[in-house]
C-alpha positions, 0 to 999 in steps of 0.5 A: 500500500502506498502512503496515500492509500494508507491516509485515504484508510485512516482518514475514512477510520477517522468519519466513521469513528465520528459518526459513530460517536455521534450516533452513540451520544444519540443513543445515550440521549435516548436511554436518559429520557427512556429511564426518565420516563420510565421512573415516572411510570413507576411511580404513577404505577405505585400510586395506582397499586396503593389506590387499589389496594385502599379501594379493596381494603375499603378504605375509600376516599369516596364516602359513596363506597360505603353506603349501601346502594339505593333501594328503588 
């Protein structure tokens, strides 16, 4: 090989090294927002398993869920 062919190799090495640096900073952008948005499903996920549970326990909030249903 000669030197320009060597310099031709390392200069397509180097773009595709920057692309690839590009697409994984990318990529890392992505899972930050994923992870963000996968911690505020869970909470909401809690908050849902907590009031579900209350409802079960018959602890609602509503004064309606313990009446007794109207008689007609």
């Amino acid at each position: 090989m000669s030197d320009s062919d060597l310099r031709e190799e390392v200069v397509e090495l180097q773009v595709r090294l920057a692309y690839q640096d590009d697409i994984i900073d990318g990529l890392n952008e992505q899972v930050a927002s994923l992870n963000q948005q996968m911690d505020v499903l869970q909470m909401q996920m809690q908050y849902l398993v907590r009031t579900m549970r209350n409802m079960a326990d018959g602890d609602g909030d509503s004064p309606a869920a313990n009446e007794p249903p109207p008689h007609y």
